[in-house]
N, C-alpha and C positions, 0 to 999 in steps of 0.2 A: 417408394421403390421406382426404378429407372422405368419398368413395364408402365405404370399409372401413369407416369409424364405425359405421355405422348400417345395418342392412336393412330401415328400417321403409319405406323408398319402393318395395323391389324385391321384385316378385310372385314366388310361390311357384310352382318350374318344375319340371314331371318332363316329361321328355323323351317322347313317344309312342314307335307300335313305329314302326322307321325303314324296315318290307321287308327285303327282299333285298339288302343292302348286300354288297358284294362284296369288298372292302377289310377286312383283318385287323386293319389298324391302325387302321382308323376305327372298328369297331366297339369294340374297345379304348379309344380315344379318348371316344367316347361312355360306357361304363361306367367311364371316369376320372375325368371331368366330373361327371354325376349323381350319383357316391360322394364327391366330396370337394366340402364344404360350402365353401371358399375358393374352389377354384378354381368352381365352380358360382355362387358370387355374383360372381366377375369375370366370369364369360360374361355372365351377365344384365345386369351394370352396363355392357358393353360396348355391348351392342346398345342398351338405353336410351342411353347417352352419342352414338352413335351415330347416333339422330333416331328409331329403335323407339318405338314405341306399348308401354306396358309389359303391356298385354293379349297384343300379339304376340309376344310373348319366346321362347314356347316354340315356336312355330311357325317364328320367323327361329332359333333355336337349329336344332331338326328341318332345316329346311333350310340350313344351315350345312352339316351334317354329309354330308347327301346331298349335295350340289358336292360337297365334300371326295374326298368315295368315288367319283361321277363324273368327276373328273379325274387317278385313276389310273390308267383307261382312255381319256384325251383327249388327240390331240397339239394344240397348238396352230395354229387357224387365222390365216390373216391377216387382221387387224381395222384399217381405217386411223384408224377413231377414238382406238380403242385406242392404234396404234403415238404418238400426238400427244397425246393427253389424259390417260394413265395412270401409275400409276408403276410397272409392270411391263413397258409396250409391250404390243405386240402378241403376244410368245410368252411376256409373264409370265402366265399366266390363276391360278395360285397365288396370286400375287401382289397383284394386281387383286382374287380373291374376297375378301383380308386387309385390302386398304387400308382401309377405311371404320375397322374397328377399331384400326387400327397407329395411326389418327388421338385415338385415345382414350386418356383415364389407364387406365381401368380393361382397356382391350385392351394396354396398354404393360404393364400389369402379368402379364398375361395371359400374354400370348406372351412375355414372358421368363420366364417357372417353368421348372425345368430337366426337367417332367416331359411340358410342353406340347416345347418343344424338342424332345425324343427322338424324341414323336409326329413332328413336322413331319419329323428325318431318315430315322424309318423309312417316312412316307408317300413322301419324295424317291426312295427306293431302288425302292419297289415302283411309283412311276411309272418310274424310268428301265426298269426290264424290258420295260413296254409303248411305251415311245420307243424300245425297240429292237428292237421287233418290229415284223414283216411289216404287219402292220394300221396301222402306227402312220403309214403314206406316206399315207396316204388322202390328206392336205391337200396331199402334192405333186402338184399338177394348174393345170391352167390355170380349172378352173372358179372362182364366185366362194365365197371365203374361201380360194383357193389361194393356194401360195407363187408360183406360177406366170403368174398371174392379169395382169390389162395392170392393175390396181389394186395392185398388191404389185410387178412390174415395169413403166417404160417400154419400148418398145423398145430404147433405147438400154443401159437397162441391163439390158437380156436379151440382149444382142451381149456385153454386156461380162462377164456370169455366165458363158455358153459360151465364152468365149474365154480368161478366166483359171480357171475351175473343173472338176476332170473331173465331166461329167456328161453323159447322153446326151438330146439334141433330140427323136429319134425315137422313145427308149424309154420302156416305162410307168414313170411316176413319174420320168421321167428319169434311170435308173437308178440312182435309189437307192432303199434294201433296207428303210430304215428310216429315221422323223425325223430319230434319232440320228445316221445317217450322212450326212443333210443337211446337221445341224449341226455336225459336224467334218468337211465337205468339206474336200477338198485341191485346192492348185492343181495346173496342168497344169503338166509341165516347164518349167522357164524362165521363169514366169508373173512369178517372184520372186526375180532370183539375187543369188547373194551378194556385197556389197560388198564385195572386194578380198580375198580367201580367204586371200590367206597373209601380210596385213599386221596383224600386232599394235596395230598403232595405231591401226587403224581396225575400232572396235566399233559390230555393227549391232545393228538393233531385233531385241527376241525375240519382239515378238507386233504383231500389228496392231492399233494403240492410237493413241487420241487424247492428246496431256501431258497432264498434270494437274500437275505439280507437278516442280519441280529443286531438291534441297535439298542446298545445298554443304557441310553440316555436320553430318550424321545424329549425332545420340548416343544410347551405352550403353543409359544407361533414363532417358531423360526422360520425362515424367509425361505417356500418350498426351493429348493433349489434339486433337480435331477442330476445335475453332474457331479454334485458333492453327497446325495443320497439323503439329504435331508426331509425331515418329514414336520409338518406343521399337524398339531392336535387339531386345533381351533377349526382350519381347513379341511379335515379330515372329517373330523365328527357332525359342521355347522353347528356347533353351538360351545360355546364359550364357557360357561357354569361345566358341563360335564369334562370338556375337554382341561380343566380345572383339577379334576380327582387325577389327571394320570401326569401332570406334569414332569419331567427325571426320572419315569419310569421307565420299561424296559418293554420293544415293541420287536415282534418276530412275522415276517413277511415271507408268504410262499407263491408261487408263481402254479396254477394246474394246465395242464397238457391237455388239448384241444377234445383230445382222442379217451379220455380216462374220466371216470365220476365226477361228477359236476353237483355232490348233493353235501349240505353244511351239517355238520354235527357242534354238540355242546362239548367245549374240551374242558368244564368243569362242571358240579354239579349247585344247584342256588334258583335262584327267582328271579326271572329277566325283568332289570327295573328299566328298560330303556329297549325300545324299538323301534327305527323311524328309517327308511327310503328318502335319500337325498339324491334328485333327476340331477343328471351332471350332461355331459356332450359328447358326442360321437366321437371325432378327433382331437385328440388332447396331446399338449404338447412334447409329451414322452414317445411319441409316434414315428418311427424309426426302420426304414424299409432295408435298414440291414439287420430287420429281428430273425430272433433262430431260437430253433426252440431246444436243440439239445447242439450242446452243454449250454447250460446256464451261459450267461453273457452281462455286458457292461449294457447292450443296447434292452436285453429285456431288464434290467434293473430301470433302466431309463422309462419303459413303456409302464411297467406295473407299478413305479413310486409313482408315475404323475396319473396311475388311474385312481390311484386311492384317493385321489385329492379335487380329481376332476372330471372323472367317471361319474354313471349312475353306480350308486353303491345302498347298502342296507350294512347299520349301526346298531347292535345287538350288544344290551350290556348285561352281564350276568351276576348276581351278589351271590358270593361265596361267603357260609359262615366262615370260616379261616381267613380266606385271599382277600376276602373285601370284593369289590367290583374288578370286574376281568370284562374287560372289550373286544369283540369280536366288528370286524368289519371287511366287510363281500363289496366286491367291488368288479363288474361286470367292463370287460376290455371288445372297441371295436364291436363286433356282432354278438351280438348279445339283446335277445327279444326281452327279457327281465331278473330283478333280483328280484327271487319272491322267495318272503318270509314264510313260514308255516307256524309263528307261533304271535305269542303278543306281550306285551306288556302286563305284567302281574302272572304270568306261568309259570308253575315249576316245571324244571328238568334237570332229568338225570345225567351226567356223564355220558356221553355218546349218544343221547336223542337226537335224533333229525331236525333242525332247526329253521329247515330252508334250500333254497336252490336256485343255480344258475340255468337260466335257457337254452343259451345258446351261444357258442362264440368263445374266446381268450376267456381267461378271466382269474384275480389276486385275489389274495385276503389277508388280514394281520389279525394276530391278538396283539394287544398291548393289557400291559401288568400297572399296578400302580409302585413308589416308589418305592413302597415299604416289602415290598414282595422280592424276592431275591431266587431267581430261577435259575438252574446251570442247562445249557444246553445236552445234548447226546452226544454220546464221546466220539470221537473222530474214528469214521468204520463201521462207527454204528449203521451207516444207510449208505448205499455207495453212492459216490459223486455224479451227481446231477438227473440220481432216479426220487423218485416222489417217496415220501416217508406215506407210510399206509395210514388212511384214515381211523381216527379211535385209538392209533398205537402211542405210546410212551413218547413224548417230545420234550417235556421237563422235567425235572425234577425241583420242589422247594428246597429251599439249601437255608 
């Protein structure tokens, strides 16, 4: 690219002292950058491509760094500009401090080095410790930048949060202990029962998702391609033998909303013969800063086909006596502290058991069927257009 040719345009940067950074990996981060002359010339060419003054370089670098280290210690508030005008929302703030550069060659080049990468998962981890700590509830309050807030809820849908979610009205932070446990709230009893529990033939949703996509012909290792929507097994699963069983099968993709249940349910009942967490990378190549999250869109098809393929995700297979093996796979977008399983390999479960959970951040899933299995989707109407099908409820029918 024209930027690498040449450094005769990009000023000469050494980093200032940065303080008291508090962050392991940031500081890390910062003596990675300043020591290695490539990646030190894609930061700078970043921020120039950017709209930087190249006088300010080392100053927007410096403070790069400090965000970075101050959002280890940040839960995310609610911002309604944000949640409408960004491509993180309102709880991506990782996200958001990236975008300006994700929009650039020389930050495209940047943030995929697989050394920048490592930085980005070891900052994810030492943020989730403080999303899961006591401090981190600050934002759940009614005050303004709260979760709580009549700007973050209507009325109407503060009746309908305490009505389906457990959480307490009267207690501080609404009883909850931490972000974390904000963002994998569970419903109350009943909130969400299961569609027809002991009927094979009737497979429910495993997450609370809007479609994105029904593809009645999944193959092997087709050549991932996001702008034709194709999906590679082999790619998806890491491993070749299982990606095997589902060849010309029929695979259904839902995209969930930032702001709503982040918890995995079983959409059949059987013996998980397969459970395995595949680390994938921060910025993947479906990553698109003209995402939107309502209506569905071309660009989040783009963001969520290539996270199932190069995301961290969690591969969950289930033997159904009837269906045979039914595959579930979670696939964690952007900010996202982990997919964590809740079950293992050799478990039984029932039809709408909890299966697992996302942390934090975007994030997809798919079932796929194998080829013998012949599912009709929900009739048209059945869900309005581009709201999330309720977890647990009716998504298939055997045909």
């Amino acid at each position: 690219m024209d930027f690498l040719k040449s450094t005769a345009t990009l000023p000469k940067v050494t980093l200032p002292d940065l303080g008291q950074l508090t962050s392991g990996t940031v500081k890390d981060f910062r003596a990675l950058i300043q020591n290695d002359p490539a990646l030190l010339k894609n930061a700078t060419a970043m921020f120039i491509q950017a709209g930087s003054d190249p006088l300010s370089v080392t100053q927007n670098l410096a403070g790069f760094l400090v965000n970075l280290d101050k959002i280890t210690r940040t839960a995310p508030a609610y911002d309604a500009s944000a949640a409408k005008n960004s491509l993180g929302g309102s709880m991506g703030i990782l996200t958001n401090l990236l975008e300006p550069y994700l929009k650039t060659a020389a930050g495209q080049e940047f943030f995929r080095d697989a050394r920048v990468d490592k930085v980005l998962q070891s900052l994810l981890k030492e943020w989730t410790v403080y999303l899961k700590s006591p401090e981190s509830a600050s934002v759940l309050t009614d005050d303004d930048g709260g979760w709580f807030s009549r700007a973050a809820l209507s009325d109407e849908e503060r009746e309908a949060f305490f009505r389906d979610y457990q959480g307490e009205q009267e207690a501080l932070h609404y009883g909850f202990q931490s972000w974390d446990q904000f963002f994998t709230r569970e419903f109350r009893a009943g909130a969400r029962p299961v569609a027809a529990p002991d009927d094979d033939n009737i497979i429910t949703a495993a997450c609370e998702s809007v479609q994105v996509v029904f593809q009645p012909d999944v193959q092997l290792s087709d050549t991932f391609n996001i702008k034709d929507h194709k999906y590679s097994l082999s790619t998806m699963f890491g491993d070749q033998e299982l990606a095997g069983k589902f060849g010309g099968g029929r695979l259904y993709q839902g995209a969930l909303n930032p702001t709503n249940y982040h918890r995995w349910h079983a959409p059949v009942s059987g013996t998980i013969s397969t459970m395995q967490v595949i680390a994938g990378t921060f910025f993947n190549s479906g990553m698109n800063a003209a995402f939107d999250a309502s209506p569905v869109t071309a660009e989040i098809e783009n963001e969520v086909g290539a996270a199932l393929h190069e995301a961290t995700r969690c591969v969950i297979v289930i033997d159904n006596a009837k269906l045979g093996p039914v595959a579930c796979v979670f696939a964690g977008m952007r900010e996202r502290g982990s997919c964590e399983p809740t079950v293992r390999a050799g478990d039984e479960v029932s039809k709408g058991d909890q299966i697992g959970m996302f942390h934090f951040g975007g994030s997809t899933h798919c079932l796929v069927f194998n080829r013998n299995i012949n599912v009709s989707v929900l009739s048209e109407g059945a869900v309005q257009s581009g709201q999330p099908v309720a977890v647990n409820s009716q998504l298939f029918t055997v045909s």
